[in-house]
VEXDREN-2710 file (C-alpha; in Angstrom, 1 decimal):
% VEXDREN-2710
k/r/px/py/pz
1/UNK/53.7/146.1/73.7
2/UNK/52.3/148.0/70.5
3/UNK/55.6/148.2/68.8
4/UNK/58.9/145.7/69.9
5/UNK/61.3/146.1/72.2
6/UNK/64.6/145.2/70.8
7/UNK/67.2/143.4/73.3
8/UNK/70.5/145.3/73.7
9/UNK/72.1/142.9/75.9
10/UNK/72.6/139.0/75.0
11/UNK/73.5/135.9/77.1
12/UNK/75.2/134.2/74.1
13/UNK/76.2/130.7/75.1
14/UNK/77.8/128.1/76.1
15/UNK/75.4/125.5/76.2
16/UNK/75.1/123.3/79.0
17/UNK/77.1/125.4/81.1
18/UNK/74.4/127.1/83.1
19/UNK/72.6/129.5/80.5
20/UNK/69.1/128.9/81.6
21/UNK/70.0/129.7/85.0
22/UNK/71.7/132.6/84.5
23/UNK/68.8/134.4/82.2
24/UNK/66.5/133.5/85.5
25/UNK/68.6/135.2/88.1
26/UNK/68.9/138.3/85.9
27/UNK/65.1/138.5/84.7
28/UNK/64.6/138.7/88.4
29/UNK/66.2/141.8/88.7
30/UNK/63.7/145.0/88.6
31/UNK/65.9/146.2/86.5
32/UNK/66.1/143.7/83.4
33/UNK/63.7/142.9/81.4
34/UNK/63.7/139.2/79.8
35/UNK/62.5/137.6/76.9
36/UNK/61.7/133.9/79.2
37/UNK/59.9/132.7/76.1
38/UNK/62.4/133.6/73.8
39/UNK/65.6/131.7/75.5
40/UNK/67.2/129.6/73.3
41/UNK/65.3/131.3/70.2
42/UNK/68.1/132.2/67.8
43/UNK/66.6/135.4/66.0
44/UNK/69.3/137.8/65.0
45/UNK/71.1/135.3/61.9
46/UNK/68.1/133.4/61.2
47/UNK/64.8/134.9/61.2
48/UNK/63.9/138.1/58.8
49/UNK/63.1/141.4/60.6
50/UNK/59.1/141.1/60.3
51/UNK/59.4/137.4/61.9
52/UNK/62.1/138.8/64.8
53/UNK/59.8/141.6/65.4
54/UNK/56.9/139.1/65.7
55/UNK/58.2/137.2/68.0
56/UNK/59.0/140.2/70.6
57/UNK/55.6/141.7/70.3
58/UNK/54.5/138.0/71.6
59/UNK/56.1/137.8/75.0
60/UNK/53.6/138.1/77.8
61/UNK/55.6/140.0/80.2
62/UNK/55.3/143.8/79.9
63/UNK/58.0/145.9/79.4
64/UNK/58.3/148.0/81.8
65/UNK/60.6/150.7/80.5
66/UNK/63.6/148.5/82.5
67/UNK/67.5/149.7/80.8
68/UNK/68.1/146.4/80.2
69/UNK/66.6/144.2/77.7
70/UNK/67.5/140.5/78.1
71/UNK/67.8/137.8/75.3
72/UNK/69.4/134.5/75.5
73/UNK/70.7/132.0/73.3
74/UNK/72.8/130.0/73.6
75/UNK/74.1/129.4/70.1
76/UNK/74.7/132.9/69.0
77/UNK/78.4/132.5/70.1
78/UNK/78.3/128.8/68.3
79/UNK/77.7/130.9/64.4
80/UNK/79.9/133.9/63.6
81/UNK/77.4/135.2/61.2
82/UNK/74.5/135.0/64.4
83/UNK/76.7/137.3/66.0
84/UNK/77.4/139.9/62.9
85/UNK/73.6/139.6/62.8
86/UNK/73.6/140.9/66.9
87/UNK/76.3/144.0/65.9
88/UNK/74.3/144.8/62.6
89/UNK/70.7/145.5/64.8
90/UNK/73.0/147.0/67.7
91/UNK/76.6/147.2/67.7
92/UNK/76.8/148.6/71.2
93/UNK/75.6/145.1/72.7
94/UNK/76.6/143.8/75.7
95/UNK/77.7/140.1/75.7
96/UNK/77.9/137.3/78.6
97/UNK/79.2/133.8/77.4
98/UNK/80.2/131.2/80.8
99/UNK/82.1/128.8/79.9
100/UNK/82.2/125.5/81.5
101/UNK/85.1/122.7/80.9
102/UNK/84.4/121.5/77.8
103/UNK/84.8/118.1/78.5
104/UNK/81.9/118.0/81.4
105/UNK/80.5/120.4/79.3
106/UNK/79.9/117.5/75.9
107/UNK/79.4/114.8/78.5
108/UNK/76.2/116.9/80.0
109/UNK/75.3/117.5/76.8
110/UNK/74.9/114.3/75.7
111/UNK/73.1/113.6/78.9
112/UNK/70.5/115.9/78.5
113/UNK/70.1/115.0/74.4
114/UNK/69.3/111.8/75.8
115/UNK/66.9/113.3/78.4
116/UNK/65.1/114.8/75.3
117/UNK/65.1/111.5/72.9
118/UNK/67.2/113.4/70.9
119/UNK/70.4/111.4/71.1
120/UNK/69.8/107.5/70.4
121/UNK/73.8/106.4/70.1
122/UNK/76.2/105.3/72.7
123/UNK/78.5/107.4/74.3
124/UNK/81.3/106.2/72.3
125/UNK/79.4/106.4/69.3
126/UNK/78.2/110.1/69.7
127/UNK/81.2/112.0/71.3
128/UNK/84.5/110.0/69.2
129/UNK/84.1/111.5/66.2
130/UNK/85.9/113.8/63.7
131/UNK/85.2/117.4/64.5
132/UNK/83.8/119.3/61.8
133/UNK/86.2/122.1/60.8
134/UNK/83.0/124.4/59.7
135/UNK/80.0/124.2/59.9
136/UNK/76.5/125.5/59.1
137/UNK/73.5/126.3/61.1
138/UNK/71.5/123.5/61.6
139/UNK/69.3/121.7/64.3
140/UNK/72.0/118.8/64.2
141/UNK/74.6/121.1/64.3
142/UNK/73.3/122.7/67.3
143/UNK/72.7/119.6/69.4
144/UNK/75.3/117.2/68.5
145/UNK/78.7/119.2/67.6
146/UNK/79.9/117.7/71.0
147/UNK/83.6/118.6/70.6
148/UNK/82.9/121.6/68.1
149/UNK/81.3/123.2/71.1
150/UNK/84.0/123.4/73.5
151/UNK/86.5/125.0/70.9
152/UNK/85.8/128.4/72.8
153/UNK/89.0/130.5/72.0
154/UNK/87.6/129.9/67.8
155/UNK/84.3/130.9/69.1
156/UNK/85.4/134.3/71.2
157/UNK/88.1/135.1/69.1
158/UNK/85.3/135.4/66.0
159/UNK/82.7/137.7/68.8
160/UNK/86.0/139.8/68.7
161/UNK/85.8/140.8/65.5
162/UNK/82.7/142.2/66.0
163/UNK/82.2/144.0/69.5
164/UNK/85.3/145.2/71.7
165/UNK/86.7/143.4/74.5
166/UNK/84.5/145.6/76.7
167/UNK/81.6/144.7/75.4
168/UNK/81.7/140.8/76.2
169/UNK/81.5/139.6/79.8
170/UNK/83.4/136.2/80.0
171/UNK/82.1/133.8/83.4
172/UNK/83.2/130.6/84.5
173/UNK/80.6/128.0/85.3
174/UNK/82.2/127.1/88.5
175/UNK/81.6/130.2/90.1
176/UNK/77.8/130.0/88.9
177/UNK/77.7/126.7/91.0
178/UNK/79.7/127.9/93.9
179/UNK/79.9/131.7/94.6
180/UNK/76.8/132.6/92.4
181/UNK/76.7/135.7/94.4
182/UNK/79.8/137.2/93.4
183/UNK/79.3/135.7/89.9
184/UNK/75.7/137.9/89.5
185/UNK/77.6/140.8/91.9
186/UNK/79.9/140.8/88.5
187/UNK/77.3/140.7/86.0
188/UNK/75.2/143.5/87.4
189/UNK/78.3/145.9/87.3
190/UNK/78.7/144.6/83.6
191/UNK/75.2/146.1/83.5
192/UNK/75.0/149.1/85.2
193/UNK/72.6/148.3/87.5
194/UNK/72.1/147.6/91.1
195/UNK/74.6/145.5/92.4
196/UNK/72.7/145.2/96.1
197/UNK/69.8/142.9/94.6
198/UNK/69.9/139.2/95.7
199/UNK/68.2/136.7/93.4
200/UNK/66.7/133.5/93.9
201/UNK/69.5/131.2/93.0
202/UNK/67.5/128.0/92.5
203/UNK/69.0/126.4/89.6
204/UNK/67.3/126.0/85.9
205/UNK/67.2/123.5/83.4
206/UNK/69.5/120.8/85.1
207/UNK/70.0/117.7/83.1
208/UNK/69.1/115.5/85.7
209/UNK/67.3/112.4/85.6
210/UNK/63.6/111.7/83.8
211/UNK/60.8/111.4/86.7
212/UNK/58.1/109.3/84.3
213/UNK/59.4/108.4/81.1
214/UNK/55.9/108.5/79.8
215/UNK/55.2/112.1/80.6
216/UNK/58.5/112.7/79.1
217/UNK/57.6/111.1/75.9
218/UNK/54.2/112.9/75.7
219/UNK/55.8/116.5/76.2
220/UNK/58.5/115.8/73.4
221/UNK/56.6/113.7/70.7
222/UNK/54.6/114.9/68.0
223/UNK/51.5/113.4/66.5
224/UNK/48.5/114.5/64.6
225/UNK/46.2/114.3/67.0
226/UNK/48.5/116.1/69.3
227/UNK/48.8/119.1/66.8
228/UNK/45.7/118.9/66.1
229/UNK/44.6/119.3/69.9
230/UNK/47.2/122.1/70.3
231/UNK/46.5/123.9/67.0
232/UNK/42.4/124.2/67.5
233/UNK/41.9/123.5/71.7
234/UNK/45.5/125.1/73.2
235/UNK/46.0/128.2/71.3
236/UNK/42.7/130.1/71.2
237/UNK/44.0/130.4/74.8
238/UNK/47.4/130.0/75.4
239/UNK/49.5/131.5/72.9
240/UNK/52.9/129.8/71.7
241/UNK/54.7/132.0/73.8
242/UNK/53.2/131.1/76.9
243/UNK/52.7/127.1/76.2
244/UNK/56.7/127.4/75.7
245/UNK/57.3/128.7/79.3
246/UNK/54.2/126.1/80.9
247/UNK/56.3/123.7/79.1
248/UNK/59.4/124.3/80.9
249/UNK/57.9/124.1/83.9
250/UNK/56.9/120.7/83.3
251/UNK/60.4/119.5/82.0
252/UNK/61.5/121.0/85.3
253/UNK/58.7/119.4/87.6
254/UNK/59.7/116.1/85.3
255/UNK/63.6/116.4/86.4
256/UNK/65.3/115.0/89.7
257/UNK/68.1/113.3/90.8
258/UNK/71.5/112.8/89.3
259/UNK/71.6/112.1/84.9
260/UNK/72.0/108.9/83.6
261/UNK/73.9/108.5/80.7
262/UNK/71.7/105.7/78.6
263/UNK/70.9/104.6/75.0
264/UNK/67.7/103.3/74.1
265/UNK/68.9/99.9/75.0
266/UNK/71.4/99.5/77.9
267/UNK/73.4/102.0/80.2
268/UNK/76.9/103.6/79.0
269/UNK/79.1/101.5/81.3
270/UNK/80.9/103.7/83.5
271/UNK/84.1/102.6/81.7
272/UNK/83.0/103.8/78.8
273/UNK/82.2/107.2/80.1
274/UNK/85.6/107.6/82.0
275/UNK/87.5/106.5/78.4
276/UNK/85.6/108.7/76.6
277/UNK/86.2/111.9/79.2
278/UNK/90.5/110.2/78.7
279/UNK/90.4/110.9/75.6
280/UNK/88.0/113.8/75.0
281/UNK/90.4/116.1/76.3
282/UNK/93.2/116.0/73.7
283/UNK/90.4/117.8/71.3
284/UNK/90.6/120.8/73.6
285/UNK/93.6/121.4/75.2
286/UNK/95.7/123.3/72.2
287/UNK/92.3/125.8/71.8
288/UNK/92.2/126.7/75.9
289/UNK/95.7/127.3/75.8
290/UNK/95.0/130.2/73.1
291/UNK/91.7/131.1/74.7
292/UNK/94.4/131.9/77.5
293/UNK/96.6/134.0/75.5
294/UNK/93.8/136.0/74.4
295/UNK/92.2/136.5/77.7
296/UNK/94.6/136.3/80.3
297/UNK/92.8/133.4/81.7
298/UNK/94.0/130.1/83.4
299/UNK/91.6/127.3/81.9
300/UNK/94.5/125.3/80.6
301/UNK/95.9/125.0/84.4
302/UNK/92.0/124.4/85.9
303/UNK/90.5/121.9/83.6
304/UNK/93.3/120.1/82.3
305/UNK/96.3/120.7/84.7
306/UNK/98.9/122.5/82.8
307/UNK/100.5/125.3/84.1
308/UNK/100.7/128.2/82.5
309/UNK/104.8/128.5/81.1
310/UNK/107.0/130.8/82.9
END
């Protein structure tokens, strides 16, 4: 591309509920066109318009002239001012947030910190907490606002005040696991575009457990000689971008199996992880039953077994 190509439709969260995924099956589509090496790369709210515009000229695919231009990220939803930043560049955007129960949701989420050496405390220690009441953006407030982000009626009812309910495209993880051809059936209505085409529905980013912990460690760590073999031997020939996407591929090729939920020391005890789930939920239950109100939805029945009053 000589000049950028500016997205105009957004997969905007939640995390751990399937995002990665999801932006595969739609860059499939002939009619999409995805920024792969720019998932997860919050640029509307944080990065200046020369750096934004940087970072789309970079993306090795070429665009194609497709009439819809894909970015996700999966904290855009997570920061109120990320999404102002989304209406300010395009306030006809199209959203898709899936939202996932949100106490699987923290306990994968934890999971796959710990898959990334990110997370070194217990369960216990990490996900009974006090919940922030705001919050700035931040790396740790991105990774480890466990309860935070499964408050999703504060989260959609702030992307309201910005786009129309028309514009935003709610999903439910469930039907990404188990009818994932309705659920992309739906989103390429949502899109305009043809609803015939079948993807390849092989899942993405699963938090899974580590094949070699060594070649985990290596992908992750940093070091001086490591930058300095990237910086002067990796670059000249592949870019950022595309080191980003070779990456992924070797997280995924690094993945199998069912997560284990581990500190650096000894296992969580399954005990622990079925107390913590007990009493995770009381941090979510008053916040589905508005996301209900405001969306007509039936979370509060499906995740935590209360039936909507009659």
């Amino acid at each position: 591309m000589t000049k950028p190509v500016y997205p105009d439709s957004f997969i905007i969260g939640v995390q751990k509920a399937g995002t990665t995924t999801l932006d595969d099956w739609l860059s499939q589509h002939p009619q999409v066109y995805c920024y792969d090496s720019l998932k997860d790369v919050h640029l509307f709210g944080v990065l200046d318009n020369a750096a934004i515009e940087k970072k789309l000229l970079q993306e090795p695919s070429v665009y194609q002239g497709e009439p819809v231009v894909l970015q996700s990220a999966v904290n855009y939803i997570f920061y109120p001012q990320l999404l102002k930043a989304i209406k300010d560049r395009n306030s006809a955007a199209r959203l898709i947030v899936i939202l996932r129960n949100p106490v699987g949701r923290a306990i994968s989420a934890y999971a796959y910190f710990k898959k990334m050496l990110r997370e070194k405390r217990t369960i216990r220690e990490a996900l009974l907490y006090t919940p922030l009441q705001t919050w700035a953006f931040s790396k740790d407030n991105n990774d480890f606002t466990y309860i935070e982000h499964g408050w999703y009626y504060r989260q959609i009812k702030a992307c309201l005040e910005y786009f129309s309910r028309e514009q935003l495209l709610v999903l439910d993880y469930d039907d990404l696991v188990s009818r994932p051809d309705m659920l992309t059936k739906k989103i390429f209505s949502f899109l305009q575009i043809d609803q015939a085409f079948v993807p390849d529905f092989t899942p993405k980013n699963i938090t899974g457990a580590v094949k070699n912990q060594w070649l985990q460690e290596n992908l992750i760590k940093q070091g001086k000689l490591k930058k300095f073999i990237v910086k002067y031997l990796v670059d000249p020939w592949m870019p950022r971008s595309k080191r980003k996407l070779f990456k992924q591929k070797m997280f995924e090729m690094n993945t199998g199996g069912k997560a284990r939920a581990v500190n650096q020391d000894k296992e969580d005890l399954p005990e622990d992880i079925l107390a913590v789930k007990a009493q995770l939920a009381k941090y979510f239950i008053e916040d589905t039953k508005q996301l209900d109100a405001l969306l007509e939805t039936n979370f509060s029945d499906k995740w935590f077994g209360l039936a909507k009053a009659t």
